[in-house]
N, C-alpha and C positions, 0 to 999 in steps of 0.2 A: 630319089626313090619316093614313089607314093604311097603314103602310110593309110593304110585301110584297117576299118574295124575286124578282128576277129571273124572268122565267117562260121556260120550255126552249125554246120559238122565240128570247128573247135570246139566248140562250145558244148556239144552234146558227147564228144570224145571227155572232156573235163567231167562232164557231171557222170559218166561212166566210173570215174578212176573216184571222184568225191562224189558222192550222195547224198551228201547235206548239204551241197553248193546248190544255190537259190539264183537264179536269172526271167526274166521277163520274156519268153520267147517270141512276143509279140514286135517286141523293141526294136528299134533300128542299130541300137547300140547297148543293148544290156550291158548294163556290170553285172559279175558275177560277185556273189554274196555270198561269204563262208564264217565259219564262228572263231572268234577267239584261236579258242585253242586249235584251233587244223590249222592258222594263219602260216606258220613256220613251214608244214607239211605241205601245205599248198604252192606255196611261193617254192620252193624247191622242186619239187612236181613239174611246174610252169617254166622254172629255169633250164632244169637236167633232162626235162623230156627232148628228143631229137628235133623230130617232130614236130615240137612245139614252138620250142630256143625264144622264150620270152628272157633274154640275156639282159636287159637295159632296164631300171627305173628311171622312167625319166620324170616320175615328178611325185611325193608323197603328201596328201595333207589332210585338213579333218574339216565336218561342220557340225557344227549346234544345231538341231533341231529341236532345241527347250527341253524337250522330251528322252534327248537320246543323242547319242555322238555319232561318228561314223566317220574311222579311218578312209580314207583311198588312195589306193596305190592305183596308178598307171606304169604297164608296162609296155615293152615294145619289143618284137623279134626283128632285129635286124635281115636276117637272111629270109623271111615270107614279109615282111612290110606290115604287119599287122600288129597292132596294139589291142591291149586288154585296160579294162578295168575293174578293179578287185576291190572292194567294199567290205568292211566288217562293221557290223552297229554294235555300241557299247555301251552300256547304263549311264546316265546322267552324274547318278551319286556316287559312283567310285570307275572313273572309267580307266580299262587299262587293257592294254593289248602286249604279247611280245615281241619284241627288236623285232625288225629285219635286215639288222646287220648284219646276222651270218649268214645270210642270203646275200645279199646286197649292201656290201659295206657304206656305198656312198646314203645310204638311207640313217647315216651316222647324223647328220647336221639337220637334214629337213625330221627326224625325227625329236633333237631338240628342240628347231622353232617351233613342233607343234605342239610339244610340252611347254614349253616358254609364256604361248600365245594364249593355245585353250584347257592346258593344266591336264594333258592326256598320258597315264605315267604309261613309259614302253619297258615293260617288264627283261632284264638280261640285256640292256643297253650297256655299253663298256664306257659312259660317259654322261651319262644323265643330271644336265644343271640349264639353265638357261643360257641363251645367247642374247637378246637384245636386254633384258629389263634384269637391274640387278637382283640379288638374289633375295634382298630382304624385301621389296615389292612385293605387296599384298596384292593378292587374285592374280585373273588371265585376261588380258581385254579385249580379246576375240569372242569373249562366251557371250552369249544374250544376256545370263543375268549379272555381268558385271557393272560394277558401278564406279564410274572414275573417283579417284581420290580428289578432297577439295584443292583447289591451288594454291601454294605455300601463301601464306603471309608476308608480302613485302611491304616495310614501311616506306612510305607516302613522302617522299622530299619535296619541301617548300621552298618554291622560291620566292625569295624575296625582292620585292620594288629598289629600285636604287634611289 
């Protein structure tokens, strides 16, 4: 099956149903952009509509813009072939969105790596710790203004001439 973007009747049905949903009409591929808190309402909308049947995450993550964070989900209806992408921008100094586990349970582990990586808390996560870097590792080092830790102190073995 061929996966096609979303087409501008979805798109304009969506901002019917949310009115604070933000999209580029110009775009060949807008994401649609919602806030925090409608995140849970939307993603469920997007799921349970018929219609719609965006049933599949198939991929969660976030970027740094120094400025400002910004979840993205990508979804996908299997039964119309069309994928979404769903964006929320977050504040730099405390950013935090909630789960979309009870939407989308598999959103359990790519919602760790992205706290793990860029330090984004997902507010109602039934598991929230890290996955790769143990827990007492200082910072995130996906973010721009991370700064690696110096590299351990190893002493210097001599050898000696025979």
């Amino acid at each position: 099956m061929r996966k096609e973007y979303a087409p501008a009747e979805t798109l304009a049905a969506i901002k019917e149903q949310f009115p604070a949903a933000e999209y580029d009409a110009e775009a060949v591929r807008p994401a649609v952009y919602i806030g925090a808190d409608e995140l849970i309402s939307f993603l469920t909308y997007l799921r349970g509509n018929a219609a719609l049947a965006f049933t599949r995450l198939e991929n969660l993550t976030a970027v740094d813009w120094k400025d400002r964070f910004e979840t993205v989900y990508h979804l996908f209806a299997p039964a119309s072939g069309h994928w979404l992408t769903v964006k929320v921008t977050l504040p730099h100094d405390a950013p935090r969105v909630p789960s979309a586990t009870a939407v989308f349970p598999g959103a359990e582990f790519e919602e760790r790596e992205v706290y793990d990586l860029m330090g984004i808390a997902f507010t109602g996560h039934p598991d929230l710790r890290r996955v790769f870097l143990p827990e007492n590792f200082a910072g995130h080092p996906l973010r721009k203004d991370f700064k690696a830790p110096p590299p351990p102190e190893i002493p210097r073995i001599r050898k000696e001439a025979p």
